[in-house]
N, C-alpha and C positions, 0 to 999 in steps of 0.2 A: 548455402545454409545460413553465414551471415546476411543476406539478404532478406530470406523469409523472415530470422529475426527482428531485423529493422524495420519489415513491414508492420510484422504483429505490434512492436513496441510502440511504431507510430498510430493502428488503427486502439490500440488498448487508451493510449494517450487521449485521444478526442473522446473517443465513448467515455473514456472518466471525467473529461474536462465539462461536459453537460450536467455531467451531475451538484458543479457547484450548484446550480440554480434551482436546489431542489425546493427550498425554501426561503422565503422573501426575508432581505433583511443583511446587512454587511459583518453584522456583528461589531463593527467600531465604536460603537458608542459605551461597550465597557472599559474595563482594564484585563491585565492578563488572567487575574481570579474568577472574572465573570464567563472569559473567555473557555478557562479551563471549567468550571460548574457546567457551561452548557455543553463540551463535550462528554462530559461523566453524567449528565442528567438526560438524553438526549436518546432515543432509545437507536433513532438509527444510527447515532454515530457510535453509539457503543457496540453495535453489530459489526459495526467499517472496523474499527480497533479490533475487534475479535479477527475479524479476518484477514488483517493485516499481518498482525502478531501470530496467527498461523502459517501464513503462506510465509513468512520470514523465517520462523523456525522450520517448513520444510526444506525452503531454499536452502538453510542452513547446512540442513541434513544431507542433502544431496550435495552439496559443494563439498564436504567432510567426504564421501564418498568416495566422489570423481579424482578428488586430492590425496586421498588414501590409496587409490589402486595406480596413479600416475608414480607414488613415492617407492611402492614397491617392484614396477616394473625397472624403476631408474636407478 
């Protein structure tokens, strides 16, 4: 099972690593203000944040779980 793990984690890895190149441009030539405006202004990064900050609060939820039922079996 920890193998299929490592697999998905490494095929999730590349498929996410192409997407830096969604749009041209480094973004260095501002400062961190500039940096943070275009992620808050930016319509697909604010979808990425959105589904970040979900998929974090399910991980969450499920870790809370799996750690609740391990504490009452022990």
């Amino acid at each position: 099972m920890k193998k299929l793990g490592a697999i998905l984690t490494t095929v999730a890895t590349v498929m996410a690593s192409s997407q830096v190149y969604a749009h041209p441009g480094d973004h260095s030539e501002g400062g961190i203000l500039s940096m943070l405006m275009h992620f808050l202004t930016e319509p697909d990064h604010m979808v990425f944040i959105g589904v970040t900050g979900a998929l974090a609060c399910f991980s969450y939820r499920v870790y809370k779980k799996l750690n609740a039922g391990k504490k009452s079996q022990g």
